[in-house]
N, C-alpha and C positions, 0 to 999 in steps of 0.2 A: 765160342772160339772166335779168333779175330786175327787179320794176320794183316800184315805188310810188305812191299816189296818194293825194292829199290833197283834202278840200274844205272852202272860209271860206264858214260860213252867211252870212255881215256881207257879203263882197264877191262873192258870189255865183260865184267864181272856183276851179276846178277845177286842181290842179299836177299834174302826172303825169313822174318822174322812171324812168329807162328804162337799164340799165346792162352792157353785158357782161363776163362775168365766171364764177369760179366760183360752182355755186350750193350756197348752204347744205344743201341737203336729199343732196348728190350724197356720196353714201361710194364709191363705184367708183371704180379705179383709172383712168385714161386714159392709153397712150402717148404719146397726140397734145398731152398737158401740157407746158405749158414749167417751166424750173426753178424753178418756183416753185408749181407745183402746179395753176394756174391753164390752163384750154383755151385755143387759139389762138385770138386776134379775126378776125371776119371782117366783111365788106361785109353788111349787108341792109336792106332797105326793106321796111315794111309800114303795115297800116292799122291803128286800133284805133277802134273807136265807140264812143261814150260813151252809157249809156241812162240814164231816168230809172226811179221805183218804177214808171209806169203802162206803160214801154215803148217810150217815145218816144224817139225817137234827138234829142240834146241835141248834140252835135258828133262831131265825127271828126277824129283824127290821122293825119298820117302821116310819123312819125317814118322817120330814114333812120340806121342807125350803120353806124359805118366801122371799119378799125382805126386809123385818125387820130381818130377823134372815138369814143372806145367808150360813153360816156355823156351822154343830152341830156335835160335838163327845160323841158318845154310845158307851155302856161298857156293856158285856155281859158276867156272866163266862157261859163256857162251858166241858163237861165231857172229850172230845178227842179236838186234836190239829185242826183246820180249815183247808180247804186244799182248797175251793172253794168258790164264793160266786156265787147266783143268784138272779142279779137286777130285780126286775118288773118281777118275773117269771110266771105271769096272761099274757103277752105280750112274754112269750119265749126268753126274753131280755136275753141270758145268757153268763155269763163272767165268764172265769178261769181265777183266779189270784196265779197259780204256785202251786207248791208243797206244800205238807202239813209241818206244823210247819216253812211256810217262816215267815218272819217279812218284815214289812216298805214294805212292795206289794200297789204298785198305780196303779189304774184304773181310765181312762179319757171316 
């Protein structure tokens, strides 16, 4: 899974684009690939929370992908610039992606 996020200082408006897939960083072989190299899509739902630089939770997703729907982009405005996100944070899954008001931040 691999996803993106974007934020417009102007619209104040957070993209966060979310995709299954193979991922770039993967050099390992996988039997469970189909012919095309690519891992089998599955069902999942989870949460992602949006933070600001001082900490504050700005919103929250919760995207759901399917193998009918393997890619969704959400759109959130928010009051301050994003600086964080935390996936699955019921599981302490937690991912920094960069400093606050970056753009085009990928997480695999």
């Amino acid at each position: 899974m691999t996803g993106e996020w974007d934020y417009d200082e102007e619209t104040k408006i957070i993209t966060l684009t979310i995709e299954q897939g193979k991922s770039s960083s993967s050099d390992n072989e996988n039997e469970d690939e189909d012919e095309d190299g690519a891992p089998p899509l599955f069902d999942v739902a989870f949460t992602i929370e949006v933070y600001n630089k001082d900490g504050a939770l700005e919103t929250t997703f919760k995207p759901s992908l399917t193998r009918n729907t393997p890619k969704v982009v959400l759109q959130a405005k928010v009051a301050r610039s994003p600086c964080y996100l935390h996936v699955n944070p019921q599981l302490a899954a937690v991912l920094t992606l960069g400093t606050w008001g970056g753009r085009g931040r990928r997480f695999e």
